[in-house]
PDB file as gemmi writes it, atoms N, CA and C in Angstrom:
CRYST1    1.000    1.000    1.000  90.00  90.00  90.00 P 1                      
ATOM      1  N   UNK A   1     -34.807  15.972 -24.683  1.00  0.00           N  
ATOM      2  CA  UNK A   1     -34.518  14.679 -24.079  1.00  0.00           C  
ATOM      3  C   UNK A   1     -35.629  14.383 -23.066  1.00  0.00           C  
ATOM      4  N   UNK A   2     -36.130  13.196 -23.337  1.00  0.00           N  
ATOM      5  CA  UNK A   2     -37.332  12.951 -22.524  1.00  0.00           C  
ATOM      6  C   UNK A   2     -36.374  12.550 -20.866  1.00  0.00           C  
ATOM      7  N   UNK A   3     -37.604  12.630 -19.803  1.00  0.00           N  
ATOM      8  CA  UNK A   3     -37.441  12.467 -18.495  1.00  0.00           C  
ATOM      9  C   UNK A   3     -36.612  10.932 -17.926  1.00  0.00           C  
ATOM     10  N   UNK A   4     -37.011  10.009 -18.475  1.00  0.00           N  
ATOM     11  CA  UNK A   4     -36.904   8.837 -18.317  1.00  0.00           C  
ATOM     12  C   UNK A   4     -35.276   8.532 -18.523  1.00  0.00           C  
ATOM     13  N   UNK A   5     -35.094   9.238 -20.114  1.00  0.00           N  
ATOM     14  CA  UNK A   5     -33.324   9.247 -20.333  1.00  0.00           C  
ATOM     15  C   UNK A   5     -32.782   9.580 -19.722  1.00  0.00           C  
ATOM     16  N   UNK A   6     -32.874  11.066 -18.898  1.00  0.00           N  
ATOM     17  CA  UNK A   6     -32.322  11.415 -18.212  1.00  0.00           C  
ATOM     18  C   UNK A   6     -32.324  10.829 -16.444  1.00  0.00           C  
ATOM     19  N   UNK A   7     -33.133  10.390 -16.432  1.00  0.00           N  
ATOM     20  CA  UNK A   7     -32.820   9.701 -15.040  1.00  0.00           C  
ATOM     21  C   UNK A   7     -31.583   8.353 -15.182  1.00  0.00           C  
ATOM     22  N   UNK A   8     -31.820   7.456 -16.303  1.00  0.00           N  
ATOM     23  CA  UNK A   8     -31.017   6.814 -16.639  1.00  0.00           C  
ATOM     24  C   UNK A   8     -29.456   7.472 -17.277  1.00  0.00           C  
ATOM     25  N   UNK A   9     -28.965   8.237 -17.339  1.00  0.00           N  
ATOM     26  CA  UNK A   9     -28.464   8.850 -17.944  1.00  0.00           C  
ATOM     27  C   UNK A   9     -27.693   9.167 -16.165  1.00  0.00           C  
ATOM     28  N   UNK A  10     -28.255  10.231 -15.647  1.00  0.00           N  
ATOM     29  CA  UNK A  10     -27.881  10.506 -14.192  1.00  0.00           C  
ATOM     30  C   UNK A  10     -27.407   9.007 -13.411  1.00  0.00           C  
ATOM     31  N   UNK A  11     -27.876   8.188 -13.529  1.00  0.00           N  
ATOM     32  CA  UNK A  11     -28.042   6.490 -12.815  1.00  0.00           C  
ATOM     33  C   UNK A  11     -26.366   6.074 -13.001  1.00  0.00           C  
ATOM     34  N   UNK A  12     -26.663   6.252 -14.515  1.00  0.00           N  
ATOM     35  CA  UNK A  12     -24.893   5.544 -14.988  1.00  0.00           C  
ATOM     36  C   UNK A  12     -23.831   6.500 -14.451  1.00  0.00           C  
ATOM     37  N   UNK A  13     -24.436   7.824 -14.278  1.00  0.00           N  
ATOM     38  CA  UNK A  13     -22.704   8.795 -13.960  1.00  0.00           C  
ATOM     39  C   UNK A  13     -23.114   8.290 -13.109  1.00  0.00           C  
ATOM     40  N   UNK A  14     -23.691   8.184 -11.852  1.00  0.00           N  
ATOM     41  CA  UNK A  14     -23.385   8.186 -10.370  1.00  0.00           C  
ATOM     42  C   UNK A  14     -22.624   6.998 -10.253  1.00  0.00           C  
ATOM     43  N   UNK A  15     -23.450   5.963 -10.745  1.00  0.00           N  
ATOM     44  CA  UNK A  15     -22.822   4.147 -10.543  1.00  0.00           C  
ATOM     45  C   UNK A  15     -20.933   4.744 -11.188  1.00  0.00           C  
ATOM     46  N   UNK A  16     -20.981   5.334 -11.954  1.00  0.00           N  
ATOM     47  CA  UNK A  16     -19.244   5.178 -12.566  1.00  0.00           C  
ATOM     48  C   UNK A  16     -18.809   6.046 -11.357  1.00  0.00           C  
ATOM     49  N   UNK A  17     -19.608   7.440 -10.575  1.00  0.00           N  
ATOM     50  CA  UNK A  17     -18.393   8.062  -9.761  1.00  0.00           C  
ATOM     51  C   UNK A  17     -18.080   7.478  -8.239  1.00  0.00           C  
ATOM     52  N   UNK A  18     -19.650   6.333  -8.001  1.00  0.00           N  
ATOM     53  CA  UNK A  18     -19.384   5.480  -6.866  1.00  0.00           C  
ATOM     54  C   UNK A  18     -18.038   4.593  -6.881  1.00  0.00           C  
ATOM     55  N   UNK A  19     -18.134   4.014  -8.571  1.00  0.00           N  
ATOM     56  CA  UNK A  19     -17.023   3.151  -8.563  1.00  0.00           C  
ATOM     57  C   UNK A  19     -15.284   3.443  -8.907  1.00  0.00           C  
ATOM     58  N   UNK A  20     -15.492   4.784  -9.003  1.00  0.00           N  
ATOM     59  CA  UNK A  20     -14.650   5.226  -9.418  1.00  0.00           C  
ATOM     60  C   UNK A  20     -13.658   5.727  -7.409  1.00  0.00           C  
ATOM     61  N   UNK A  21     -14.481   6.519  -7.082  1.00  0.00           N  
ATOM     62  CA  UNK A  21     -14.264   6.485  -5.369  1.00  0.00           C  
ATOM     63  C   UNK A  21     -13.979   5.197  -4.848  1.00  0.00           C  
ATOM     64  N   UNK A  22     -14.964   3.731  -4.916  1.00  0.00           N  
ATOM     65  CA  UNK A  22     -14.242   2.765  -4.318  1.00  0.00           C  
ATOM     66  C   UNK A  22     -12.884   1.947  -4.497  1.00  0.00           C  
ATOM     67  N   UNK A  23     -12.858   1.840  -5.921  1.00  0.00           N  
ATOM     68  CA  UNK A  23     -11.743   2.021  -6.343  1.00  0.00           C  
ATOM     69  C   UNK A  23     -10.690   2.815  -5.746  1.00  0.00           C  
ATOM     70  N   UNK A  24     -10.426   4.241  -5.364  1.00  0.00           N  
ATOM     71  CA  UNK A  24      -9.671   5.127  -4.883  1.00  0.00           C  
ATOM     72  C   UNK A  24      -9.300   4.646  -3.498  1.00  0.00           C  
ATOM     73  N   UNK A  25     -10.687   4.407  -3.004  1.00  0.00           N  
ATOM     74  CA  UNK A  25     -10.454   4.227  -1.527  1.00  0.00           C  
ATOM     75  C   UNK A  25      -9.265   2.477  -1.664  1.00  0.00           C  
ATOM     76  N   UNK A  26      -9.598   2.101  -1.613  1.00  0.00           N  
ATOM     77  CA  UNK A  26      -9.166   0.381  -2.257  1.00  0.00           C  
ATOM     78  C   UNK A  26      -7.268   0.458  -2.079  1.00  0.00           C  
ATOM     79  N   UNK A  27      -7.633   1.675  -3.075  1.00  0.00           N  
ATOM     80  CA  UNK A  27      -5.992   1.693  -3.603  1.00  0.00           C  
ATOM     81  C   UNK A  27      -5.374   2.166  -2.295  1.00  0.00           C  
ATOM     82  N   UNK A  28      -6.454   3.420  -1.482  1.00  0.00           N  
ATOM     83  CA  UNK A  28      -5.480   3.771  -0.476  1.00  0.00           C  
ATOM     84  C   UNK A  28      -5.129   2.732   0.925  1.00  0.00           C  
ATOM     85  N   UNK A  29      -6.127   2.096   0.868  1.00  0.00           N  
ATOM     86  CA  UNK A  29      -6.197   1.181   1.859  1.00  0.00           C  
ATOM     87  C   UNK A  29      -4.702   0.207   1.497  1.00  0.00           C  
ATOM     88  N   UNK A  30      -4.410  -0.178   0.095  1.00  0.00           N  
ATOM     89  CA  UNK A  30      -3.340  -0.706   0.195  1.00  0.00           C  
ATOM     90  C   UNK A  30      -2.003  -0.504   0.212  1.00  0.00           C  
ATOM     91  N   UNK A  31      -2.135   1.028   0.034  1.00  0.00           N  
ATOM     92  CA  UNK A  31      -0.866   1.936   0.300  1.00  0.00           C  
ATOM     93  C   UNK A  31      -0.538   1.969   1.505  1.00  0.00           C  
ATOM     94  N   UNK A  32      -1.268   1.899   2.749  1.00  0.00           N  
ATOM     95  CA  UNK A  32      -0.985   1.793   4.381  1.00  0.00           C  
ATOM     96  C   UNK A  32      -0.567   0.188   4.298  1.00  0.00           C  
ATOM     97  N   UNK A  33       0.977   0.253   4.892  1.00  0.00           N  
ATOM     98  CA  UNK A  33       1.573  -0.960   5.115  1.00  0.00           C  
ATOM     99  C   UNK A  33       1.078  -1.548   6.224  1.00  0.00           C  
ATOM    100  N   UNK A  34       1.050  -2.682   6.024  1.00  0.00           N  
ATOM    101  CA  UNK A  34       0.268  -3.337   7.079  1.00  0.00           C  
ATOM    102  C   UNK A  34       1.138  -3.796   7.872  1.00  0.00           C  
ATOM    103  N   UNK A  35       1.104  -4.544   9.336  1.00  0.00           N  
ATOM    104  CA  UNK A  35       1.842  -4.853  10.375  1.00  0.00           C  
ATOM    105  C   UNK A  35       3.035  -5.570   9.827  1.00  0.00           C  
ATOM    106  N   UNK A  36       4.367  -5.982  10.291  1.00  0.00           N  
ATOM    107  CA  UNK A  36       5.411  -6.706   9.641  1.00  0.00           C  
ATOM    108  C   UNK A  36       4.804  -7.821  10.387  1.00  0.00           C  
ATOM    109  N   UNK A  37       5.313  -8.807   9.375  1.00  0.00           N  
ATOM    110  CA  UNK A  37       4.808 -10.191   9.797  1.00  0.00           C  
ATOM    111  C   UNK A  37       6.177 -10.985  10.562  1.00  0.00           C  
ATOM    112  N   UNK A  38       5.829 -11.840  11.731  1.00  0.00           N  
ATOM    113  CA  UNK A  38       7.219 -12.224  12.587  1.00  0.00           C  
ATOM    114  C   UNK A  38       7.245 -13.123  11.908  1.00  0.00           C  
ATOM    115  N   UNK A  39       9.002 -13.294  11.877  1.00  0.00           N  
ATOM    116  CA  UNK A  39       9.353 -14.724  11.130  1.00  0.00           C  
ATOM    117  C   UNK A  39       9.393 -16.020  11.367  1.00  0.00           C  
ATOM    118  N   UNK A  40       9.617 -16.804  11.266  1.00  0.00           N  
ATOM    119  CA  UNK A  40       8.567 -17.674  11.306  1.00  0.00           C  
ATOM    120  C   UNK A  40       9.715 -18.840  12.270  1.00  0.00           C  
ATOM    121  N   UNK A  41       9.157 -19.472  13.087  1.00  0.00           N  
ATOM    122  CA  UNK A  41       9.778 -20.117  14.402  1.00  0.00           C  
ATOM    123  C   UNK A  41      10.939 -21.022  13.675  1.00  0.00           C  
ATOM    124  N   UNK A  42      12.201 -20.787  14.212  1.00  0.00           N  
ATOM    125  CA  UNK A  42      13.226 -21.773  14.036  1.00  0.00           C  
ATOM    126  C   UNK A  42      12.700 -23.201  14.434  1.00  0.00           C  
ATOM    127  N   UNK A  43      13.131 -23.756  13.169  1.00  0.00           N  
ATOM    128  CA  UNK A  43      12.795 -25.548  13.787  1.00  0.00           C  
ATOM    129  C   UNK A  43      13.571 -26.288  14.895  1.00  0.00           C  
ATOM    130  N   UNK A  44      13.035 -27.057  15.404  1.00  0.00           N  
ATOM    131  CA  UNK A  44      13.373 -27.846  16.275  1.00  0.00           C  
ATOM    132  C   UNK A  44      14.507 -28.843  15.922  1.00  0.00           C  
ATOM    133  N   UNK A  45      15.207 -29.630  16.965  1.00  0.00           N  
ATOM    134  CA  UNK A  45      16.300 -30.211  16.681  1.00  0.00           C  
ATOM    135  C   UNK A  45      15.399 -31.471  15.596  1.00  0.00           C  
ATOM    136  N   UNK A  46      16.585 -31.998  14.778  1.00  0.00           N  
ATOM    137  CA  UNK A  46      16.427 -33.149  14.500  1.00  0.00           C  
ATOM    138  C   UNK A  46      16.200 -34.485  15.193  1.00  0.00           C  
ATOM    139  N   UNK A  47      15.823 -35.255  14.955  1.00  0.00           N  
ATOM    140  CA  UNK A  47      15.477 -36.203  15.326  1.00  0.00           C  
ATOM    141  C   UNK A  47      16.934 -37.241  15.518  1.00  0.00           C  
ATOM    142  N   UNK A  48      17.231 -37.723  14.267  1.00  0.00           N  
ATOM    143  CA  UNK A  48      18.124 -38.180  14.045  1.00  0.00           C  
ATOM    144  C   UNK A  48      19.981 -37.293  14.893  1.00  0.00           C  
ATOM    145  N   UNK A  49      19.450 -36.332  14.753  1.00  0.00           N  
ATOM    146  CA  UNK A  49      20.681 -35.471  15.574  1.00  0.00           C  
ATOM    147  C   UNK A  49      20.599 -36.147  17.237  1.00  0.00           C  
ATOM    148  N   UNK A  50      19.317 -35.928  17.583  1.00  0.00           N  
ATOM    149  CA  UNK A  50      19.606 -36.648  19.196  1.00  0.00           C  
ATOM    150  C   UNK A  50      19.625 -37.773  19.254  1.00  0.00           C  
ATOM    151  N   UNK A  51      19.616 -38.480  18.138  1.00  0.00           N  
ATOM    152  CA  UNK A  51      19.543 -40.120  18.513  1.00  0.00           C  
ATOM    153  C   UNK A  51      21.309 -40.083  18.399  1.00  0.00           C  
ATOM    154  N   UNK A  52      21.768 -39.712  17.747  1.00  0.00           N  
ATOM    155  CA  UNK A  52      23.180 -39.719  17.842  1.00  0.00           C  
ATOM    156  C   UNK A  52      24.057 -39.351  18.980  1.00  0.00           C  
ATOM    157  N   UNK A  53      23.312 -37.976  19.509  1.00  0.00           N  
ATOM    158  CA  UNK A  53      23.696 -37.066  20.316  1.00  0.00           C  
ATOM    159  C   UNK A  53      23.532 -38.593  21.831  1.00  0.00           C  
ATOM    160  N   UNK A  54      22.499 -38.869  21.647  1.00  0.00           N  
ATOM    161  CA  UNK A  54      22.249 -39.628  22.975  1.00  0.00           C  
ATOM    162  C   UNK A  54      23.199 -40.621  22.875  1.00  0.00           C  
ATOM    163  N   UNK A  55      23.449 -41.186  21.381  1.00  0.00           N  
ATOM    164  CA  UNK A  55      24.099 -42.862  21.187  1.00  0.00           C  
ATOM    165  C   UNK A  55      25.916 -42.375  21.865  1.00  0.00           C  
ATOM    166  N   UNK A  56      25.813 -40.977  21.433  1.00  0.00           N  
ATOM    167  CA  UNK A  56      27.685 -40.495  21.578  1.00  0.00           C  
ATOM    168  C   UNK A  56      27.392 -40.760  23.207  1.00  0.00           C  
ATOM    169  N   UNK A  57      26.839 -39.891  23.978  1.00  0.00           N  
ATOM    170  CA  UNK A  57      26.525 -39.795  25.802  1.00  0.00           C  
ATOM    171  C   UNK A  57      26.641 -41.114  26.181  1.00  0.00           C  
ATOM    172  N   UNK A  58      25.889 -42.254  25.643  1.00  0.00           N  
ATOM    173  CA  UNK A  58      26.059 -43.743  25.763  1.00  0.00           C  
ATOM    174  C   UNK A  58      27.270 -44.045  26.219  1.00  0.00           C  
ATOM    175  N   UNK A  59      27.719 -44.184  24.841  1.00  0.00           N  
ATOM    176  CA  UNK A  59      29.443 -44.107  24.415  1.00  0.00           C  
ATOM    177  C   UNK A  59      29.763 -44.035  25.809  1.00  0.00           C  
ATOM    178  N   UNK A  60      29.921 -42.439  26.092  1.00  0.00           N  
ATOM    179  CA  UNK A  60      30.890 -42.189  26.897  1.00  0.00           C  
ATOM    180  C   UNK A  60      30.623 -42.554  28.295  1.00  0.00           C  
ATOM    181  N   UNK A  61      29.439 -42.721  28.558  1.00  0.00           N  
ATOM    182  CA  UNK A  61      28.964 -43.402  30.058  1.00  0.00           C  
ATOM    183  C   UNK A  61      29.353 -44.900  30.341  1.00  0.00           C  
ATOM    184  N   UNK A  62      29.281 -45.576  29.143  1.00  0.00           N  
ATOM    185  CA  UNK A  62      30.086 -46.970  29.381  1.00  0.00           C  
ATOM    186  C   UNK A  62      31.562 -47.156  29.540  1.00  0.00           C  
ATOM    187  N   UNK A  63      32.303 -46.217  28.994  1.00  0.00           N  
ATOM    188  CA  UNK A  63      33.280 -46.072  28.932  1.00  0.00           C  
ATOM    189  C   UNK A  63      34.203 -45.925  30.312  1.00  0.00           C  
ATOM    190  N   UNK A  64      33.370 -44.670  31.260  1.00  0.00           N  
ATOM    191  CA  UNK A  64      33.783 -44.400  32.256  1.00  0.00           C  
ATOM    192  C   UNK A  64      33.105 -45.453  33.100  1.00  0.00           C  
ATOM    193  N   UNK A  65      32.226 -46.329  32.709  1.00  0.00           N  
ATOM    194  CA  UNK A  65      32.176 -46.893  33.864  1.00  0.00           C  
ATOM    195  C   UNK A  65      33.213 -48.702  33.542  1.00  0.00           C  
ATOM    196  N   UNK A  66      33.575 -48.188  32.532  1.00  0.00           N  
ATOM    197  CA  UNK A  66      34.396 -49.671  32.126  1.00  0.00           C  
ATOM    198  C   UNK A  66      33.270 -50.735  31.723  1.00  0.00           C  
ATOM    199  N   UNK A  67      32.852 -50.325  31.205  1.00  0.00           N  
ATOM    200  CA  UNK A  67      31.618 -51.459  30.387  1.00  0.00           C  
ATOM    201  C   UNK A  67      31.983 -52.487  29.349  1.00  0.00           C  
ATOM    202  N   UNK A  68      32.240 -50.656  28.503  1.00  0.00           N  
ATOM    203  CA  UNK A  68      32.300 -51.286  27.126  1.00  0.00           C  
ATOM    204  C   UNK A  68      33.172 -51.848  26.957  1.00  0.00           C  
ATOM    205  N   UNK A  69      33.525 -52.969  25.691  1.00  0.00           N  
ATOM    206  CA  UNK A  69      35.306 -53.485  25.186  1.00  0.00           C  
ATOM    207  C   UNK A  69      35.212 -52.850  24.414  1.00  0.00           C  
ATOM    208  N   UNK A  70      36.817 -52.798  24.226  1.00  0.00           N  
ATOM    209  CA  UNK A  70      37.469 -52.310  23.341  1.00  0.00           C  
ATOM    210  C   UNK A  70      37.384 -52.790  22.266  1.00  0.00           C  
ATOM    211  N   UNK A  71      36.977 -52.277  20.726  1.00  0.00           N  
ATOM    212  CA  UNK A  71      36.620 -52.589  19.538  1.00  0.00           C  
ATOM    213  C   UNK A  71      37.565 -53.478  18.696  1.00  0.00           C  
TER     214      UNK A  71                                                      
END                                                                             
């Protein structure tokens, strides 16, 4: 076997046992669980909830002050 083959020959095992190791490493890296992720922020009130919420408080502030009539 001439010189030349064999350098090429040596070239390809190394390139397959480099890739064969990064690969390995890869896998282990994704076997370490990574941080838990926090869940994710409760939403805020509705919109429509405080417009109500405020319209009921209305309500009852006219009421006590004798505003409103009676329906």
């Amino acid at each position: 076997m001439d010189p030349a083959r064999r350098k090429r020959i040596a070239a390809a095992v190394a390139g397959l046992f480099a890739f064969f190791e990064e690969a390995a490493a890869a896998q282990a890296a994704a076997a370490v669980p990574a941080e838990p992720t926090p869940p994710p922020p409760a939403p805020g009130p509705s919109a429509w909830a405080l417009t109500g919420r405020h319209d009921a408080m209305l309500l009852r502030t006219l009421w006590q002050r004798r505003i409103a009539r009676p329906a």
